[in-house]
N, C-alpha and C positions, 0 to 999 in steps of 0.2 A: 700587882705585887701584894703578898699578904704581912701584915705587919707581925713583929716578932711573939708578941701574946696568940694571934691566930695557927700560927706554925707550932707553937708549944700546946695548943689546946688540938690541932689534927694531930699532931704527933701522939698526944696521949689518945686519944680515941685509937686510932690506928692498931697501937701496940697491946692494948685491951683487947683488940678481935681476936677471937680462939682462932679463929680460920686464918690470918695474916700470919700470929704465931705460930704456926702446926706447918703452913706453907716455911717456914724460914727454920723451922727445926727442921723439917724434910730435907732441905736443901742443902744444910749444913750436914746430916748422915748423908746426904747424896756424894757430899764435896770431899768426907773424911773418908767414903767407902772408894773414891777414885771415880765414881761416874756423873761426866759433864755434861750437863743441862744443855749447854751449848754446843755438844758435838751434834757433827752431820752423819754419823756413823747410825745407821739404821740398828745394827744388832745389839750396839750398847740404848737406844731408844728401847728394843723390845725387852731388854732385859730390866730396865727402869719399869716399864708398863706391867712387866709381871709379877714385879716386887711390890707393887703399888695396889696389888688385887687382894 
């Protein structure tokens, strides 16, 4: 278990990465545009993949 100063010190690193943040702004226009990360629908995948190029 990590004690509560340890979880507040990864948290803040974490939230610093450009890369963490830019994955979770993506995610959120992915969420607000309608298309689910977690679907099994291959053509909402390939339409994600071409947006992403």
């Amino acid at each position: 278990m990590f004690t509560d100063e340890q979880k507040k010190r990864m948290t803040s690193v974490i939230f610093k990465d450009e890369a963490v943040l830019s994955q979770l702004q993506q995610a959120q226009k992915d969420r607000n545009e309608g298309i689910s990360t977690y679907s099994d629908s291959e053509e909402e995948f390939a339409q994600l993949s071409q947006r992403n190029r």
